[in-house]
RODOPA-245199 format. One record per residue (C-alpha): residue in three letters; x, y, z. Coordinates in steps of 0.25 Angstrom, whole numbers, plus 2048, in hexadecimal, padded with zeros to 3 digits. Layout:
BEGIN
<node><aa>ALA</aa><x>X</x><y>Y</y><z>Z</z></node>
...
% end
This chain:
BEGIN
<node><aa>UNK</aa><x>DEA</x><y>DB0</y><z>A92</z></node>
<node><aa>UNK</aa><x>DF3</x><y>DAA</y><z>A87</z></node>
<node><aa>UNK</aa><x>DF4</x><y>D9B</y><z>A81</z></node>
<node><aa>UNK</aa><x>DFF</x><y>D98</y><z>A79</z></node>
<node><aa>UNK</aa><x>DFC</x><y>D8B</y><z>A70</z></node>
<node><aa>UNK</aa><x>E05</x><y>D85</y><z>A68</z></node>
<node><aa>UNK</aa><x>E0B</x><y>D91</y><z>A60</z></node>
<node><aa>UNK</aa><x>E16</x><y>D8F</y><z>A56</z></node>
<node><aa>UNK</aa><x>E1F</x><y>D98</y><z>A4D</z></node>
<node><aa>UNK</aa><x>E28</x><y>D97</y><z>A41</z></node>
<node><aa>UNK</aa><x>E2F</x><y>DA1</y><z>A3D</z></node>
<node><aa>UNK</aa><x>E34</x><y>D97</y><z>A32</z></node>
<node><aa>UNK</aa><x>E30</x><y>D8B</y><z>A2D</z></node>
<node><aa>UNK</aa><x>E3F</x><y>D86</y><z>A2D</z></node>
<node><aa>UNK</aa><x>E40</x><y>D8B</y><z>A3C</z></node>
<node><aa>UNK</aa><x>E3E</x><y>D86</y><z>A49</z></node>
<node><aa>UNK</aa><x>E30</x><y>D8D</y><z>A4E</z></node>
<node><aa>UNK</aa><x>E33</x><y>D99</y><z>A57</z></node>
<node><aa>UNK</aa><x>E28</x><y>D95</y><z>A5E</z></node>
<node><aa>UNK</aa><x>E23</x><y>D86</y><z>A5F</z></node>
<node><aa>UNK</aa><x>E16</x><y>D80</y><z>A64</z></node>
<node><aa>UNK</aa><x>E17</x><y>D89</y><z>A71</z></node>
<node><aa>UNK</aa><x>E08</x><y>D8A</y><z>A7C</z></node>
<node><aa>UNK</aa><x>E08</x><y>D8F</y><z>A89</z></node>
<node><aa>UNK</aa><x>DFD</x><y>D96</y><z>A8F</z></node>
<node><aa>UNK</aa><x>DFC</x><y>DA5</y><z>A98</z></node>
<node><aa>UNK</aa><x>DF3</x><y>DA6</y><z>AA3</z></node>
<node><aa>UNK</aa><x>DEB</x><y>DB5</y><z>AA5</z></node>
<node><aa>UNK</aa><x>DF6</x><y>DBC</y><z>AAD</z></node>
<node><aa>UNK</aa><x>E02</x><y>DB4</y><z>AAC</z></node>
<node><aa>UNK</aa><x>E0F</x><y>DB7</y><z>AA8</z></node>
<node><aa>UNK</aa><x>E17</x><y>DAE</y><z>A9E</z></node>
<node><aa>UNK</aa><x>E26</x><y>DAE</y><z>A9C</z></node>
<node><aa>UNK</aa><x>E2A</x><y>DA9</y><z>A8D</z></node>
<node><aa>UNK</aa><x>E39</x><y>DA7</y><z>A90</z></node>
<node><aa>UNK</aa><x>E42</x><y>DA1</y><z>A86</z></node>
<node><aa>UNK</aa><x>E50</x><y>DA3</y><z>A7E</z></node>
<node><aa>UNK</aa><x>E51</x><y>DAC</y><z>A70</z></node>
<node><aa>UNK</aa><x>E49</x><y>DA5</y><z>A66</z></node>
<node><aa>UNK</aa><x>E41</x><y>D9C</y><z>A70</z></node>
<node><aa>UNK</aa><x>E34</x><y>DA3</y><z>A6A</z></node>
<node><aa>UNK</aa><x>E2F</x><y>DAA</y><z>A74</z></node>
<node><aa>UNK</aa><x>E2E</x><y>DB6</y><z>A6D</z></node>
<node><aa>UNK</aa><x>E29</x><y>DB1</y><z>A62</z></node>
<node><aa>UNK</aa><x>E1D</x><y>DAA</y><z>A6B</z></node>
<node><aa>UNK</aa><x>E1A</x><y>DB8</y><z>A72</z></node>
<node><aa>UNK</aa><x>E1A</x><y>DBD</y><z>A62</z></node>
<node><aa>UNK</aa><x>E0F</x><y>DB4</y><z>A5F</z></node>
<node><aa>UNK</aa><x>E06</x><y>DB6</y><z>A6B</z></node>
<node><aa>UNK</aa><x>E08</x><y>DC4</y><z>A6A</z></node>
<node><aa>UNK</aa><x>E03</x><y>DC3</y><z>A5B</z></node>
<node><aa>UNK</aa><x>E12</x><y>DC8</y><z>A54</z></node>
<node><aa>UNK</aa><x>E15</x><y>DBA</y><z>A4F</z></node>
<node><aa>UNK</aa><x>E09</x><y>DB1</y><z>A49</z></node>
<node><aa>UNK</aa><x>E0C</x><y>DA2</y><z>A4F</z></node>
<node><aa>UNK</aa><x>E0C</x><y>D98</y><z>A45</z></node>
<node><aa>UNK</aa><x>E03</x><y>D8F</y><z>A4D</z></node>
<node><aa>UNK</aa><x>DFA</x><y>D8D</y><z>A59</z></node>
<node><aa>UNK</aa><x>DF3</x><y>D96</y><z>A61</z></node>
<node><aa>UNK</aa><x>DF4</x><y>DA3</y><z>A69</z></node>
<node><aa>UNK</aa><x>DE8</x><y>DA7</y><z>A73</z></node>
<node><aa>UNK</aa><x>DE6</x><y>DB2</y><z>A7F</z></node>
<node><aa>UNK</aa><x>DD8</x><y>DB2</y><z>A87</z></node>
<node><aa>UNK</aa><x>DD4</x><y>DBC</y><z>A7C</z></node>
<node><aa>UNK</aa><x>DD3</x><y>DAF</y><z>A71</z></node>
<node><aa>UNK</aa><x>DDD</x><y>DAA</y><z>A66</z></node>
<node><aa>UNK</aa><x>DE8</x><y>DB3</y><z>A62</z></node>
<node><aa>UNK</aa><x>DED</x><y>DA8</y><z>A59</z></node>
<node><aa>UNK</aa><x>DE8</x><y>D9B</y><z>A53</z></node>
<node><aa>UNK</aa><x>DDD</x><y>D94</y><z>A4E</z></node>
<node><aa>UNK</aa><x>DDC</x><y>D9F</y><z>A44</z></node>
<node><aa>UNK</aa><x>DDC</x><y>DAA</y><z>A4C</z></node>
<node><aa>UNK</aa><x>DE7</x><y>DB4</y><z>A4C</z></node>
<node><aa>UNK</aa><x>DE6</x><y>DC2</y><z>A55</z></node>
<node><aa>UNK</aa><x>DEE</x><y>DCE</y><z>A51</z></node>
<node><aa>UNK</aa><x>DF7</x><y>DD3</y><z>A5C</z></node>
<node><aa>UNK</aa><x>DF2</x><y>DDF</y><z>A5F</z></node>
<node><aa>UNK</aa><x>DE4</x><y>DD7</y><z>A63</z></node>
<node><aa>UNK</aa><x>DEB</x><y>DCD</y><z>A6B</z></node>
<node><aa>UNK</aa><x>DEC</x><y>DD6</y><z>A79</z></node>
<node><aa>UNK</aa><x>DFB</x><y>DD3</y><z>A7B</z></node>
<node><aa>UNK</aa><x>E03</x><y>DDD</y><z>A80</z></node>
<node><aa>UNK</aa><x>E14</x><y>DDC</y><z>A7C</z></node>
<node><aa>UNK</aa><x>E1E</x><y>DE1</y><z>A82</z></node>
<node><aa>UNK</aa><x>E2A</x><y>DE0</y><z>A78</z></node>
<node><aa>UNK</aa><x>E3A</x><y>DE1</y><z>A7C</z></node>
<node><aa>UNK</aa><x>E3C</x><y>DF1</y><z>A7F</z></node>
<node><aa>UNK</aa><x>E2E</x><y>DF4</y><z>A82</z></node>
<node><aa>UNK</aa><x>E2C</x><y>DF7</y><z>A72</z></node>
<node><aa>UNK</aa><x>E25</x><y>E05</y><z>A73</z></node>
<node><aa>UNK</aa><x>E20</x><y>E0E</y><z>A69</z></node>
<node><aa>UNK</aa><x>E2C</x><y>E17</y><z>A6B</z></node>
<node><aa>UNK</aa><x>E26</x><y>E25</y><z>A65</z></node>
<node><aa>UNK</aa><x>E1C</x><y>E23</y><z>A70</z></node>
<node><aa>UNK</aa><x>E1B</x><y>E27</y><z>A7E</z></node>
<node><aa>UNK</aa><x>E19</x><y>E1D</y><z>A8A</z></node>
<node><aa>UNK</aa><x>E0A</x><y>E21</y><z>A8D</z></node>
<node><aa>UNK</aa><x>E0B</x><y>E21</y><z>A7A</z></node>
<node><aa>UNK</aa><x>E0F</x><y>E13</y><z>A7C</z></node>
<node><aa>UNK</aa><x>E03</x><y>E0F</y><z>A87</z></node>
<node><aa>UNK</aa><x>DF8</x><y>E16</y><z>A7E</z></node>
<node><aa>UNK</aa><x>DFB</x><y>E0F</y><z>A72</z></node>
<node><aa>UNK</aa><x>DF9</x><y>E01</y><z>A7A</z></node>
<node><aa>UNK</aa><x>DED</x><y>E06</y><z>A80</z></node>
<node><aa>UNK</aa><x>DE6</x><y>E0D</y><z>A74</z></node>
<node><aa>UNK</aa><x>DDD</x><y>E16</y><z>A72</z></node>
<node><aa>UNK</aa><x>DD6</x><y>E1E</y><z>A7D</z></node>
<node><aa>UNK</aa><x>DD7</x><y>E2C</y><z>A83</z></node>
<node><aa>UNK</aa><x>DE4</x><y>E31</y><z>A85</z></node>
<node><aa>UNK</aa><x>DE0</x><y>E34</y><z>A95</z></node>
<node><aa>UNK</aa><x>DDD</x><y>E25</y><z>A96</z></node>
<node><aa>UNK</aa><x>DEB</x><y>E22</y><z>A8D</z></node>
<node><aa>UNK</aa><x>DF2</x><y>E28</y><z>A97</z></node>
<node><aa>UNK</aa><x>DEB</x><y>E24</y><z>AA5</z></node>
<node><aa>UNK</aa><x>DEC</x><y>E15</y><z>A9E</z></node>
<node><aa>UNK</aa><x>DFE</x><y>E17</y><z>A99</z></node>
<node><aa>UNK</aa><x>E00</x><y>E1E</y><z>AA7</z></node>
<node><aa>UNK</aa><x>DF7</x><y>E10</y><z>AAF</z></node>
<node><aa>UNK</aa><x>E01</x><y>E07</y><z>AA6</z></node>
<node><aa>UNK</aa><x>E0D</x><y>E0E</y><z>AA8</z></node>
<node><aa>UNK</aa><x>E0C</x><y>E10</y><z>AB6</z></node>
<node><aa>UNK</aa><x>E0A</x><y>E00</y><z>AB8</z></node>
<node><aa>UNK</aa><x>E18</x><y>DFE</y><z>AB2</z></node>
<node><aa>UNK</aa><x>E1B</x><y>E08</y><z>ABA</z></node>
<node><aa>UNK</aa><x>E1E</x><y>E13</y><z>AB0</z></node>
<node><aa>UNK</aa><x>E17</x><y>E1F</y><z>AB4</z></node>
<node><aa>UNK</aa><x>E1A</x><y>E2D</y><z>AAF</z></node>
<node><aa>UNK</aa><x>E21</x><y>E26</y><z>AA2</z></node>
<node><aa>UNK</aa><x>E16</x><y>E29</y><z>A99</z></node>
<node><aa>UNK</aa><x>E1B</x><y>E33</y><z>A92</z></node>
<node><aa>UNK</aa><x>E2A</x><y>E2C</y><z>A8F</z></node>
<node><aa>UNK</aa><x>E2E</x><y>E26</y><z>A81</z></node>
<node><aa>UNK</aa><x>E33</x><y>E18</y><z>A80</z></node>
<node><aa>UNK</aa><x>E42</x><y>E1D</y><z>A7E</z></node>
<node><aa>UNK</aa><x>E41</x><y>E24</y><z>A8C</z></node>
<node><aa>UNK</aa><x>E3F</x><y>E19</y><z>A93</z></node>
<node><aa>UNK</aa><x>E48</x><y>E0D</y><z>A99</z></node>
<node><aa>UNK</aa><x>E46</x><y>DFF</y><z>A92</z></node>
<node><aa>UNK</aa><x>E3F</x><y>DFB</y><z>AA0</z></node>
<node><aa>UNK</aa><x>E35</x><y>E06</y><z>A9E</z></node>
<node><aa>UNK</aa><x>E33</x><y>E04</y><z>A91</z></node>
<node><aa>UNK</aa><x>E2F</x><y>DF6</y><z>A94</z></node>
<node><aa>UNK</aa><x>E25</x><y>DF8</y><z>A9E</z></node>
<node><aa>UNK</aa><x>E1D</x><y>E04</y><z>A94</z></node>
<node><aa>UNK</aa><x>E1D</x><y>DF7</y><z>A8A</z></node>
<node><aa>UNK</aa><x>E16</x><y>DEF</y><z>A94</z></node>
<node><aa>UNK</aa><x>E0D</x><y>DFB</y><z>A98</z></node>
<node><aa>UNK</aa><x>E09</x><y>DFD</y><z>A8A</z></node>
<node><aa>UNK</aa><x>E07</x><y>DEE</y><z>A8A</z></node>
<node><aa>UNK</aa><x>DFE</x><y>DEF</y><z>A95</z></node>
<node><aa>UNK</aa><x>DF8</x><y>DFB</y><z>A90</z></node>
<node><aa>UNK</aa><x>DEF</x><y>DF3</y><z>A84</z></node>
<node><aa>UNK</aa><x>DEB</x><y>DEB</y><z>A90</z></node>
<node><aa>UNK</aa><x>DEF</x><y>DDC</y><z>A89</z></node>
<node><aa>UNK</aa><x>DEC</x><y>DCF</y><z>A8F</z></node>
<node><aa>UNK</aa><x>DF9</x><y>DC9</y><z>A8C</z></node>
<node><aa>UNK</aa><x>E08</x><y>DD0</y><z>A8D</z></node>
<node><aa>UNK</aa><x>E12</x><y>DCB</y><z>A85</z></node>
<node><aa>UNK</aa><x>E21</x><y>DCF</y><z>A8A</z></node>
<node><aa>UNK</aa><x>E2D</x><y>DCD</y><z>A7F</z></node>
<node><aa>UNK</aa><x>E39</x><y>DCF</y><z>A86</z></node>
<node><aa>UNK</aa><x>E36</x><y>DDA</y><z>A8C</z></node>
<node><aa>UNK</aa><x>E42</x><y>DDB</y><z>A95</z></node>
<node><aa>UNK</aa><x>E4E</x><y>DD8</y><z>A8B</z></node>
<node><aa>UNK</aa><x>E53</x><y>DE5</y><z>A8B</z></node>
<node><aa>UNK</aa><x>E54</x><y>DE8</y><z>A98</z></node>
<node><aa>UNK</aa><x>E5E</x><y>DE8</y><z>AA4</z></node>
<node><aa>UNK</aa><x>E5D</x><y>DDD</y><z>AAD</z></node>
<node><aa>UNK</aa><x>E59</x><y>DE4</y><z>AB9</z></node>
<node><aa>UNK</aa><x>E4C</x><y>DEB</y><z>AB2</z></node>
<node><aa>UNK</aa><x>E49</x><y>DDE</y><z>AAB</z></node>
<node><aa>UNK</aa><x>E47</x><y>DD8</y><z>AB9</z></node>
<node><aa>UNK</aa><x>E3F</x><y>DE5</y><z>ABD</z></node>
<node><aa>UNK</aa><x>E37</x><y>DE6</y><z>AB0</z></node>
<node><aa>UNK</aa><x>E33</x><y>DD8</y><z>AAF</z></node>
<node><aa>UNK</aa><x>E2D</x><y>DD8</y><z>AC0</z></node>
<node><aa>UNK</aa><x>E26</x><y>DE7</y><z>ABA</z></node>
<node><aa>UNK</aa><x>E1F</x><y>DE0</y><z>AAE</z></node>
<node><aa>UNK</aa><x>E1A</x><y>DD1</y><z>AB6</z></node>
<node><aa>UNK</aa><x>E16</x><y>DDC</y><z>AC1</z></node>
<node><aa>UNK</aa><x>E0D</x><y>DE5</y><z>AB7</z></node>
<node><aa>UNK</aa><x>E08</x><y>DD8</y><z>AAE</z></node>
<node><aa>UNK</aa><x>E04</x><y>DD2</y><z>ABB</z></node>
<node><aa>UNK</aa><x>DFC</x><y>DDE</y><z>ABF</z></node>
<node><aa>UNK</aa><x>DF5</x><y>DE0</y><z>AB3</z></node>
<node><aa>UNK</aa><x>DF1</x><y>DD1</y><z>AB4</z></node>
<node><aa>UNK</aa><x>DF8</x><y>DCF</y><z>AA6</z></node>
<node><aa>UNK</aa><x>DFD</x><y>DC4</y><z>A9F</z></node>
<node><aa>UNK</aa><x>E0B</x><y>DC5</y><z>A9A</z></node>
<node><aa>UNK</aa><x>E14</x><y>DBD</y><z>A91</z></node>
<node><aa>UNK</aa><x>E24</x><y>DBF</y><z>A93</z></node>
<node><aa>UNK</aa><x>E2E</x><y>DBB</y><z>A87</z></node>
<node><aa>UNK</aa><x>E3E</x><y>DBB</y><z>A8C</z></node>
<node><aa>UNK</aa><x>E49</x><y>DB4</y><z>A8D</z></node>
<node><aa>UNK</aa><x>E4D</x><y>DB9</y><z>A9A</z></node>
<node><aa>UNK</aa><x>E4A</x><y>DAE</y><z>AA3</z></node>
<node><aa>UNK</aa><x>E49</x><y>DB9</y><z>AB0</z></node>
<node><aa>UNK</aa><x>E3E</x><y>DBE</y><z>AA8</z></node>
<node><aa>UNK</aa><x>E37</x><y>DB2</y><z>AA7</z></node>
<node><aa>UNK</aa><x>E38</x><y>DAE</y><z>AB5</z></node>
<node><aa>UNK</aa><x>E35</x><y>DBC</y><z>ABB</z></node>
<node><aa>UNK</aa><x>E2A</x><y>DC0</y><z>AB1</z></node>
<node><aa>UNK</aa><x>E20</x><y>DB5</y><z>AAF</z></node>
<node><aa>UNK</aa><x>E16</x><y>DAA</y><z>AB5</z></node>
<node><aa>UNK</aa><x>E1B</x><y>DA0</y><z>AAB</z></node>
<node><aa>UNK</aa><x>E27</x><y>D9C</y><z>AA3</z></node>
<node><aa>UNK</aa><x>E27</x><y>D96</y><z>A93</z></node>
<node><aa>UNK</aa><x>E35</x><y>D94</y><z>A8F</z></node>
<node><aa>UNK</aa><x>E34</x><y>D94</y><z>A81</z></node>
<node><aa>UNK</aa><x>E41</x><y>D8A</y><z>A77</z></node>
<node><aa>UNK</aa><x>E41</x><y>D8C</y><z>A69</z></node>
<node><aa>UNK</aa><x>E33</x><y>D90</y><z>A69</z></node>
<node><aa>UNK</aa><x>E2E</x><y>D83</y><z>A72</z></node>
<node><aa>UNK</aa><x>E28</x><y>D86</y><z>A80</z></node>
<node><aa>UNK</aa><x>E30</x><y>D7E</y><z>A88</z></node>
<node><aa>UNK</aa><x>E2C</x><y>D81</y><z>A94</z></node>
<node><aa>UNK</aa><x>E20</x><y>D88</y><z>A9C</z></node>
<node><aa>UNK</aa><x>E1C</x><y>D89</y><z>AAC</z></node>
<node><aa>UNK</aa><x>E1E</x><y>D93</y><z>AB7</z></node>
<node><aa>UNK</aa><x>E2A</x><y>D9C</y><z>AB7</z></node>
<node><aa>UNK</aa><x>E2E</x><y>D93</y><z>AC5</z></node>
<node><aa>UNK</aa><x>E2B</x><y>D85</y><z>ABE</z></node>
<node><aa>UNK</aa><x>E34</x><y>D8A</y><z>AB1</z></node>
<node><aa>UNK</aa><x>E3F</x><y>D8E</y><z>AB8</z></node>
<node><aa>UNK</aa><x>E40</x><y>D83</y><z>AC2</z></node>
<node><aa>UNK</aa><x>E3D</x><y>D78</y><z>AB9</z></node>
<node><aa>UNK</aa><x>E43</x><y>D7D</y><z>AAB</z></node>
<node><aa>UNK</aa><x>E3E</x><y>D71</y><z>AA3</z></node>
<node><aa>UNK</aa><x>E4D</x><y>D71</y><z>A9B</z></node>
<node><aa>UNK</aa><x>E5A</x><y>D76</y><z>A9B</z></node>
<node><aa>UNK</aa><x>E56</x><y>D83</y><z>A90</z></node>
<node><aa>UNK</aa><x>E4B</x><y>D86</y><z>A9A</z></node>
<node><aa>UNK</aa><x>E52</x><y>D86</y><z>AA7</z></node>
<node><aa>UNK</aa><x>E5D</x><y>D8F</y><z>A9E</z></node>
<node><aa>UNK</aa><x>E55</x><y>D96</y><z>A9A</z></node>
<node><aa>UNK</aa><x>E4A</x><y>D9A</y><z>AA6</z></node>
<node><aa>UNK</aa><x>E56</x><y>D9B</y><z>AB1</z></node>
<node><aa>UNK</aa><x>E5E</x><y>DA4</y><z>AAA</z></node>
<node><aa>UNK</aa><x>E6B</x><y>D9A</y><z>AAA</z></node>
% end
């Protein structure tokens, strides 16, 4: 579904890259966990394969072709990734269902709302349709922005810390909410954070990212029992 291959950025040619000679690949279906301290990359990386950040080098492709590379270079908006930013980042003049059309696009407005009310009742938001952004609770909000991202039917979902500002205890309910629905849907997702709960309880595989080197990359049970170094096993186990 995605294959990373040897991407680098420089913000500066008298910095050390953000991101540096990083590949890994997704499966159809699996769920990654890009884990790593502030400044590691991994925002910068989900950036690039989103289309928000142009990589200096190397190549970006989905099952759909070359997003990047070899002269190619798709728009983001042509990509078919959804993102889901920290607080959800809804249009806030527009109403939940509002939110929902606009990902959707243009069709009857009886089919507009029979297609919002499917998505919303999956993340188990039913009768919130006709809510503004400000009305909801930072949970809620989170789970209209996976809706919406849902809603344009990508291939890929790409989460930016989706969780950062919320309380503990709806993190960990949010987080088993959104594998749930991403594994119904049969879609495949890509989670930044630096929460190492997340990492473990979100995804199929980890990539602990260090001053934007992939240093290490397997299973979330491999990782966490086998850190490859003392940063990793600091990092993934939370200590």
């Amino acid at each position: 579904m995605l294959e990373v291959q040897n991407i680098s950025k420089s913000f500066s040619e008298n910095e050390i890259p953000a991101v540096h000679d990083v590949s890994f690949r997704v499966a159809a279906g699996e769920l990654l966990s890009l884990v790593g301290e502030s400044g590691s990359g991994k925002t910068t990386l989900l950036r690039m394969i989103a289309g928000l950040e142009v990589p200096d080098t190397g190549q970006i492709r989905t099952n759909r072709g070359c997003l990047f590379g070899e002269g190619n270079w798709v728009v983001p908006e042509q990509r078919r990734i959804g993102l889901v930013f920290q607080g959800g980042a809804l249009f806030p003049h527009m109403s939940v269902a509002q939110n929902l059309w606009y990902a959707i696009g243009k069709l009857p407005k009886r089919e507009l709302s029979e297609l919002s009310d499917e998505y919303l009742k999956l993340v188990q938001l039913e009768g919130k349709s006709k809510r503004y952004p400000h009305e909801l609770s930072g949970g809620e909000r989170q789970r209209v922005a996976l809706a919406r991202a849902l809603a344009a039917k990508p291939d890929l979902i790409l989460l930016d810390e989706p969780y950062s500002n919320l309380d503990v205890a709806l993190t960990a309910d949010l987080r088993e909410q959104v594998r749930d629905v991403l594994q119904q849907k049969k879609i495949t997702g890509v989670l930044v954070t630096h929460d190492p709960a997340d990492a473990r309880h979100f995804a199929d595989r980890i990539a602990i990212l260090r001053k934007g080197v992939l240093v290490q990359l397997g299973l979330v049970k491999d990782v966490v029992d086998h850190p490859c170094d003392m940063y990793c096993s600091l990092l993934i186990r939370g200590r």
